[in-house]
N, C-alpha and C positions, 0 to 999 in steps of 0.2 A: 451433532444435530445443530441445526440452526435456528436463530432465536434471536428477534430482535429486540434491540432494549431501546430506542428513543424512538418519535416523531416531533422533528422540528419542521416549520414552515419557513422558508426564504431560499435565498439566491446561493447555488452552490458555490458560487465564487466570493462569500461574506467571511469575511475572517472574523469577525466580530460573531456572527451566526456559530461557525465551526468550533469559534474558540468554548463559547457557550455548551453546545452539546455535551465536548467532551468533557469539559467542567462540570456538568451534572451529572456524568457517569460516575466520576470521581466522587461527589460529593453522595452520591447513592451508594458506595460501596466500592466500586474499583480501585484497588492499590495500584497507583502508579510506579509503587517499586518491583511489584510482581513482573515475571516476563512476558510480554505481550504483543504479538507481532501484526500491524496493522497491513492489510491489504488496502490498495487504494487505488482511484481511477489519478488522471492526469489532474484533479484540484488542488492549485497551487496554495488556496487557502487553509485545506484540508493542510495538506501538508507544514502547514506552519504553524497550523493551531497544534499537530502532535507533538512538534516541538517544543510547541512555546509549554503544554500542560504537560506532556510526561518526560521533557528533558531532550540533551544532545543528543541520549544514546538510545532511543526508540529506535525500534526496530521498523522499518517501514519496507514493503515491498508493492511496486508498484506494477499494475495491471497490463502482461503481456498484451491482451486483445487491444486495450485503448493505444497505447504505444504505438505497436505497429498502424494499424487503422490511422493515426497520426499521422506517423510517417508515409506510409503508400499514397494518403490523400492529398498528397502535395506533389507526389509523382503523375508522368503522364501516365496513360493505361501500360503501356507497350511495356513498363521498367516495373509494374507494381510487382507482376509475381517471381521476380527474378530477385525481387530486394526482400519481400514477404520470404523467399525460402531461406535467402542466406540470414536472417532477423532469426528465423526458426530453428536452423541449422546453430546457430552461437549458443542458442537458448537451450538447447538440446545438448550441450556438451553437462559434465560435472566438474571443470576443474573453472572458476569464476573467471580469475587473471588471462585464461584462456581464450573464453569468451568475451570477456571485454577487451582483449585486443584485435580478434573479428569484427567485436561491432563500431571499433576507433577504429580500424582500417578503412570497413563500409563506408563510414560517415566522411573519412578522407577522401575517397572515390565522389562519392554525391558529392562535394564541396565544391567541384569541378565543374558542375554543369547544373548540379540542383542544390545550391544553397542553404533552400528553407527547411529541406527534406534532411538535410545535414544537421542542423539548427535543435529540428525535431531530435532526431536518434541522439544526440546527447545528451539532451535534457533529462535529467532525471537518469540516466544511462546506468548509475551504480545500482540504484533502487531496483532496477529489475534484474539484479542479480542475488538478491538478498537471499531467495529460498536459497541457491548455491551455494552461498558460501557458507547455510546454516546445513548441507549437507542431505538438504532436502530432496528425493527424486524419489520414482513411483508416481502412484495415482494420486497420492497428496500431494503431491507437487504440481501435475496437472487441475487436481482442485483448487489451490491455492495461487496457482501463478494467475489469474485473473480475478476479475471481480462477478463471476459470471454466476454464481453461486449467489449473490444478492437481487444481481441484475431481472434472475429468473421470475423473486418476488414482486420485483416493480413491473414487470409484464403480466403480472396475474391484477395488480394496481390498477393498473391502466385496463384493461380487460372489464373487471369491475365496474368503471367508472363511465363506459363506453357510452352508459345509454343517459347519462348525467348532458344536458343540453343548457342547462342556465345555472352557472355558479355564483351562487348570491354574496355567500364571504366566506372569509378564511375557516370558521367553523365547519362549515360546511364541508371545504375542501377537506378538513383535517379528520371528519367524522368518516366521510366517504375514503380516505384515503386508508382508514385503522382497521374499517371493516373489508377493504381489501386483503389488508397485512394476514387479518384472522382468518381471512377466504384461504390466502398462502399458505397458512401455517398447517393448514390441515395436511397440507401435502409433503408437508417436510420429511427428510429420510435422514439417515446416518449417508455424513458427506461419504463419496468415495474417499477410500485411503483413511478412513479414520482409527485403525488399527496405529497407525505409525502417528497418531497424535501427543502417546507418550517423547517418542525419540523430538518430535518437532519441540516439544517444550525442554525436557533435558537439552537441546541445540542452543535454546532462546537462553536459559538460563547459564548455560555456559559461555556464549558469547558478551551475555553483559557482567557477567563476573569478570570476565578477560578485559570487559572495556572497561569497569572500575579501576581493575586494580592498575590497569596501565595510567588511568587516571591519579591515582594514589602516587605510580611512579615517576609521573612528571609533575607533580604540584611541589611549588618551590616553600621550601622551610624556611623561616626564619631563621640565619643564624644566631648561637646564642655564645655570649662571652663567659668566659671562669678566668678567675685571678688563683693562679699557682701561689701558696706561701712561700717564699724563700727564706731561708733560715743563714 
């Protein structure tokens, strides 16, 4: 089920903003050591705020739809659906290292004649591998590989708000935008694939025990001296 827990006001691109949010999750109960896999669209702020609050080893995977749409929008028409299939085709595979050497190929290809388009498909390029390499595939993986499951509630948002013509302040916005959320919520369902929500979190908690402890195994010890008696 879906369920939202904040409403903050500002610029999706505030890292002071984002960092805040996530900070009040936290401070309202969220264990940052529990395992927790954040989906996200393309904000670079977002993304560094879950760094900065839940550490190196946050899990983040980053939103199929925004990615591609990135990429193809920087293509001319004639190359969009030729790069959209092979983008889809990687994404569709199960073995990660697989996939991510399709889409460093791809990116090699456009470096050639599309640059920017090149530029795009790397950025972030491991994060959208995440559900894979956690072993995630089915319908929870097509629920989770975007952010389209949140996206649904801000078009019910916006819908709400349609006939709103003179926005006085930020109240206003925030009041009109909660009563949206609660219009949303009415409709919420069990995500598809939420049977395999167990295995997703068994995935999550085994991969950060794996990062810990490799973490444990490369942190440098102090050496420490003994003096042998000799007799």
């Amino acid at each position: 089920m879906k369920i939202p827990l904040g409403l903050w006001e500002g610029s999706a691109e505030n890292s002071t903003l984002a960092r805040t949010l996530l900070a009040d999750l936290v401070d309202r109960g969220l264990d940052p050591e529990q395992a927790i896999l954040f989906v996200i669209d393309g904000s670079k702020a977002l993304r560094r705020a879950i760094k900065d609050v839940f550490g190196e080893h946050a899990l983040v995977h980053r939103c199929h739809r925004h990615k591609e749409r990135n990429v193809c929008d920087l293509l001319p028409k004639r190359e969009r659906d030729t790069v959209r299939r092979r983008i889809r085709g990687a994404w569709a595979l199960s073995d990660a290292e697989l996939a991510k050497q399709r889409l460093e190929l791809l990116a090699s290809e456009l470096e050639r004649t599309w640059p920017d388009a090149a530029a795009s498909l790397r950025e972030g390029l491991e994060d959208t591998l995440t559900l894979m390499r956690l072993g995630i595939d089915g319908q929870l993986a097509k629920t989770l590989c975007s952010t389209n499951s949140c996206e649904s509630m801000i078009e019910i948002v916006r819908h709400t708000q349609r006939n709103v013509k003179r926005w006085r302040d930020g109240d206003m916005r925030k009041r009109w935008t909660a009563a949206g959320m609660l219009a949303a919520e009415q409709q919420f369902r069990r995500i598809i694939g939420y049977r395999d929500l167990a295995k997703l979190v068994l995935s999550i908690e085994r991969h950060t025990r794996h990062d810990h402890d490799e973490e444990q195994l490369h942190t440098p010890t102090t050496p420490q001296a003994s003096l042998t008696p000799t007799l």
